[in-house]
C-alpha positions as CSV (number, residue, x, y, z in Angstrom):
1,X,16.0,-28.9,73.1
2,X,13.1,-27.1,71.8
3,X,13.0,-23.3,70.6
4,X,10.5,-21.0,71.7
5,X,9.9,-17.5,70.2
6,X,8.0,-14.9,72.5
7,X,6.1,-12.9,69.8
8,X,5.3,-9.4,71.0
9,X,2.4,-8.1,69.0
10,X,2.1,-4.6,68.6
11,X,-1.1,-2.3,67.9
12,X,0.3,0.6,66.0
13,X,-3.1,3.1,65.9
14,X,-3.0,4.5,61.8
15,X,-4.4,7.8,62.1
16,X,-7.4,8.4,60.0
17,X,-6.9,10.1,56.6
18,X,-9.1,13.1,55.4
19,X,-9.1,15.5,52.2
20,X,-10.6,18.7,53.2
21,X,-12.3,20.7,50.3
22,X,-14.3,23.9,50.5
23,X,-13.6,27.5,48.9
24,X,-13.4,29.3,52.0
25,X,-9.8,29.1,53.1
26,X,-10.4,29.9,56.7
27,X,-13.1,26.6,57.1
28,X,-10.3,25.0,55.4
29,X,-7.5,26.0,58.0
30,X,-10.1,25.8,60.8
31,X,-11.2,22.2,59.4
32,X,-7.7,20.9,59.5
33,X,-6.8,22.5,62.6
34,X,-9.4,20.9,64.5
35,X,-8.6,17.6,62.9
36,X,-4.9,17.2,63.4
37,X,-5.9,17.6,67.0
38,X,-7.7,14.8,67.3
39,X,-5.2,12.9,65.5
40,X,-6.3,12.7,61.9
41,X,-4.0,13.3,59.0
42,X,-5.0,16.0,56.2
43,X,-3.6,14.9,53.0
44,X,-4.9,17.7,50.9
45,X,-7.1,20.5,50.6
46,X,-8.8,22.0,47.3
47,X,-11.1,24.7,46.8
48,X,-14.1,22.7,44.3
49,X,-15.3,19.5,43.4
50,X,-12.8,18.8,40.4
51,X,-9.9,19.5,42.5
52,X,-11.8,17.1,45.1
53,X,-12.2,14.7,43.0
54,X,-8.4,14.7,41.5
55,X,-7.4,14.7,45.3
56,X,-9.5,11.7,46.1
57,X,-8.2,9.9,42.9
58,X,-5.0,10.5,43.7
59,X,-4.8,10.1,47.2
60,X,-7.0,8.0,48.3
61,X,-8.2,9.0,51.9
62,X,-10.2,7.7,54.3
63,X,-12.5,10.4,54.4
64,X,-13.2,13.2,52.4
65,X,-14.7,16.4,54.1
66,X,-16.4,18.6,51.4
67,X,-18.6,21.7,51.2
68,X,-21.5,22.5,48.6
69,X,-21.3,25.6,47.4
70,X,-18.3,26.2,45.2
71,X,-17.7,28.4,42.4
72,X,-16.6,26.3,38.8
73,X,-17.3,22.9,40.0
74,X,-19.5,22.8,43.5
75,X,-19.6,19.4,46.3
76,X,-22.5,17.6,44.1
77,X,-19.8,17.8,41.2
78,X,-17.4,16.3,43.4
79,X,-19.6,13.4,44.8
80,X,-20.7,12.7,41.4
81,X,-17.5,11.7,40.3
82,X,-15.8,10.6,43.5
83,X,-18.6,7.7,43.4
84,X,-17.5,6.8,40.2
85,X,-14.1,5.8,41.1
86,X,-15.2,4.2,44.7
87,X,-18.6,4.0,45.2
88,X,-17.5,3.2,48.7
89,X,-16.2,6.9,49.4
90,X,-17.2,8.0,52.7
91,X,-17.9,11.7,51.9
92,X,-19.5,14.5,54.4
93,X,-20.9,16.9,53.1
94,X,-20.2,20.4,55.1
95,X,-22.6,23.8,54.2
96,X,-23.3,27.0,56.0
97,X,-27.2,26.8,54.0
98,X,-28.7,23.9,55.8
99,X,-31.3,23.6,52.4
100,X,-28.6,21.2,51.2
101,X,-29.3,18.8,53.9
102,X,-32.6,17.2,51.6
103,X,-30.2,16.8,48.3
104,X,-27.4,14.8,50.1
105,X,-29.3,11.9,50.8
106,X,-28.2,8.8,49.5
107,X,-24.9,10.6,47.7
108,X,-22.5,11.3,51.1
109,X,-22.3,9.5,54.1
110,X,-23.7,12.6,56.4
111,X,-24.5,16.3,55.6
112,X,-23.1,18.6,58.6
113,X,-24.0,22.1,59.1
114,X,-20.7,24.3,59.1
115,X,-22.0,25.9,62.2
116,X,-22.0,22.2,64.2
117,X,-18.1,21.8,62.7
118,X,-17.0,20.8,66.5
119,X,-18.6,17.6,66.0
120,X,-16.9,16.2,63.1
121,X,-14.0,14.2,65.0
122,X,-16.5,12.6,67.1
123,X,-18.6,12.2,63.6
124,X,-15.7,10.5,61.9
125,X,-14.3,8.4,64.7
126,X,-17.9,7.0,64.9
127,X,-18.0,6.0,61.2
């Protein structure tokens, strides 16, 4: 008599990790509001690039969603030393000045203005 075992594979979807950083609590609220409704999970939120960087370190998202302009330690900052510990980090860059756009090249994955921030799930399920 032989055995069989039916094997049921199942496809569990892992929602998409993100670390939000910007020093403007409201894009941070608003960021992670219209991410957790497209099914992403916000592991942390910081207000400059050395609490970006300590977040990414330590929590290792998928995606980390990170404005410019920041008082003590601004986004550049951040990239700078996220790269260092995974040059692989897929950073956007978020900034209400669009002049930032030129000096992201080549250091974040995309630059998005904050006014086109409707478009990031569709951005980061694309990536």
């Amino acid at each position: 008599m032989e055995l069989s075992a039916n094997l049921i594979h199942h496809t569990w979807d892992v929602a998409k990790t993100v670390v939000i950083v910007d020093d403007n609590k409201e894009i941070i609220e608003a960021v992670s509001d219209l991410l957790t409704t497209h099914s992403f999970k916000v592991l942390g939120t910081g207000t400059n690039g050395l609490e970006a960087t300590n977040l990414y370190e330590s929590l290792r998202p998928d995606f980390v969603i990170m404005d410019i302009e920041m008082p003590q330690y601004d986004g550049f900052y951040g990239i700078s030393e996220i790269l260092k510990i995974n040059s692989d980090a897929k950073i956007i860059t978020i900034s209400a000045d669009e002049k930032h756009e030129q000096k992201t090249i080549g250091k974040s994955l995309c630059f998005l203005a904050k006014h086109h921030l409707m478009s990031l799930p569709k951005i980061l399920n694309s990536i």
